[in-house]
C-alpha positions in Angstrom: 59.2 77.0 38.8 60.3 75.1 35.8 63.9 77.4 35.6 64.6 76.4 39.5 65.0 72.4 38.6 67.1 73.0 35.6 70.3 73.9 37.6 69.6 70.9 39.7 69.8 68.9 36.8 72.8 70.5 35.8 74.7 70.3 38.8 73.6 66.3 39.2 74.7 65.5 35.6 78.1 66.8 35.7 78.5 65.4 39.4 77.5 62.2 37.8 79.5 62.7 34.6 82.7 63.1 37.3 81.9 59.9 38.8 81.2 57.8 35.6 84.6 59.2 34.3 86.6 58.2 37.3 84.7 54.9 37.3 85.4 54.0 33.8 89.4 55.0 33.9 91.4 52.0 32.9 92.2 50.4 35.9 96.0 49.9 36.4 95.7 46.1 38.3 93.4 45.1 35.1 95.9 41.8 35.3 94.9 40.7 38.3 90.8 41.0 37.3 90.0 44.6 37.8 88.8 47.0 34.8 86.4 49.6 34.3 83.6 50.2 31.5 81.1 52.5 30.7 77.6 51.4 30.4 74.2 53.1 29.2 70.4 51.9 28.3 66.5 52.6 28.6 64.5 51.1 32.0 61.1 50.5 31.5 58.4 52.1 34.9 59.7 54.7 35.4 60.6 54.9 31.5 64.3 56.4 31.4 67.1 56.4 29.3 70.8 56.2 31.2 74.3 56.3 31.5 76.8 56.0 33.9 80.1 53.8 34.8 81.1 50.2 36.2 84.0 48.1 37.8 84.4 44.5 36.8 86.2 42.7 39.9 87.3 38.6 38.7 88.8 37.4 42.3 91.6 35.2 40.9 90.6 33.2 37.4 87.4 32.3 38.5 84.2 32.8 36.6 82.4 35.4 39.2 82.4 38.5 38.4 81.5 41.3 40.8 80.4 44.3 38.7 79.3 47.6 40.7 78.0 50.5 38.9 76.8 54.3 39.0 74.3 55.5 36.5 72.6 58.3 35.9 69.4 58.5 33.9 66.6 61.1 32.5 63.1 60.3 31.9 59.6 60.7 30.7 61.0 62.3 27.5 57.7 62.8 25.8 57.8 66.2 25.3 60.6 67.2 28.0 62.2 65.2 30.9 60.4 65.4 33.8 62.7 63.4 36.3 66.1 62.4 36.2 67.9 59.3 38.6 70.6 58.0 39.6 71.3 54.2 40.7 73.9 52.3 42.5 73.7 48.6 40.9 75.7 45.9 42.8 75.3 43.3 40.7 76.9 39.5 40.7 78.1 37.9 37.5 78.7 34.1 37.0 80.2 34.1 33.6 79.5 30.9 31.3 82.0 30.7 28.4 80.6 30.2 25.1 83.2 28.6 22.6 85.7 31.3 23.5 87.7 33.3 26.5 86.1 36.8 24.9 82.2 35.3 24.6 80.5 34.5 27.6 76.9 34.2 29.0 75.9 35.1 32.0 73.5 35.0 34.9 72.6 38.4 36.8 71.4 38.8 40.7 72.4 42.3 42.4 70.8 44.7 44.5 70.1 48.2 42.8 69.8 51.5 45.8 67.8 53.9 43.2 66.6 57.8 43.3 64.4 59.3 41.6 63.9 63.0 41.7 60.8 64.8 39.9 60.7 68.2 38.1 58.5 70.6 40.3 56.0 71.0 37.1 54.8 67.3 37.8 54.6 67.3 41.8 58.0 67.9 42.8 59.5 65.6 45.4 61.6 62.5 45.3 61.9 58.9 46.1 64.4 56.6 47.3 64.1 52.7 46.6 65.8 49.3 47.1 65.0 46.6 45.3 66.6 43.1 43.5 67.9 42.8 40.2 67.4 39.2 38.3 68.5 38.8 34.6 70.9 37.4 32.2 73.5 38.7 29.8 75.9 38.4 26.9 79.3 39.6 26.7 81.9 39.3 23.5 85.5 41.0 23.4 84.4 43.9 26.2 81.0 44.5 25.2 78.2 43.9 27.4 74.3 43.5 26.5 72.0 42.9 29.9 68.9 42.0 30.6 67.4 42.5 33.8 64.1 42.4 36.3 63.5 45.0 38.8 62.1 43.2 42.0 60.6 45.9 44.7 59.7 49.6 43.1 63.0 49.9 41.0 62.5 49.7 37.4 60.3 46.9 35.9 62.6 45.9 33.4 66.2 47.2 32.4 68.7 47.0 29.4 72.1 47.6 29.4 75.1 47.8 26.9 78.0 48.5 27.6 81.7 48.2 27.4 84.5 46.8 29.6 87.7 48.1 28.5 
């Protein structure tokens, strides 16, 4: 059984690959607040390691930022991975300059839509979730370190870097 799940995994990655790449082309209206980044990390319950794609939307010069984002993620990698998941992330921004237009801190609060999808050698099956994300972050010249809280069954805890081109 453990052949079956390996084109599934195959087939989601490079669907997800597609969608991370068309989600983190330069975005031509970048001048009036749009671009696109790439993004990666680890989540803690389920443990996971990730990647995937965002959009950084600034409505006018304000300090809001609305960033959604795609990832895809593979986990349990003790001695194989045994899941893999993919997460929609609609987070909210309210960036805080710190000395400088390229350094800013930030607050986080976003809903996250997540899947999770289990290799048929440790019970099969998946599981979708909804849940809140809370944290904070730190962003200098495009590149993004975050920190955030998994409220509901979504993961625990969450770190993110990243860059915004």
């Amino acid at each position: 059984m453990k052949n079956s799940f390996r084109p599934v995994w195959a087939l989601s990655g490079l669907t997800a690959l597609g969608i991370a790449l068309i989600l983190c082309a330069p975005c031509p209206a970048r001048a009036g607040g749009v671009s696109g980044g790439i993004r990666g990390g680890i989540t803690d319950d389920p443990d996971s390691l990730f990647f995937g794609g965002h959009i950084s939307i600034r409505p006018g010069r304000s300090a809001l930022c609305i960033e959604p984002s795609f990832e895809m993620g593979l986990g349990d990698w003790a001695d194989e991975f045994d899941f893999f998941t993919l997460r929609f992330n609609g987070n909210v921004k309210y960036l805080l300059p710190l000395g400088s237009y390229h350094t800013a801190f930030y607050p986080i609060f976003g809903l996250a839509v997540y899947y999770l999808k289990m290799d048929d050698d440790h019970g099969g099956g998946h599981n979708n979730e909804v849940g809140v994300n809370l944290g904070a972050g730190f962003a200098i010249y495009g590149f993004l370190f975050d920190l955030t809280v998994g409220l509901a069954d979504i993961p625990n805890i969450t770190f993110t870097f990243g860059y915004t081109f």
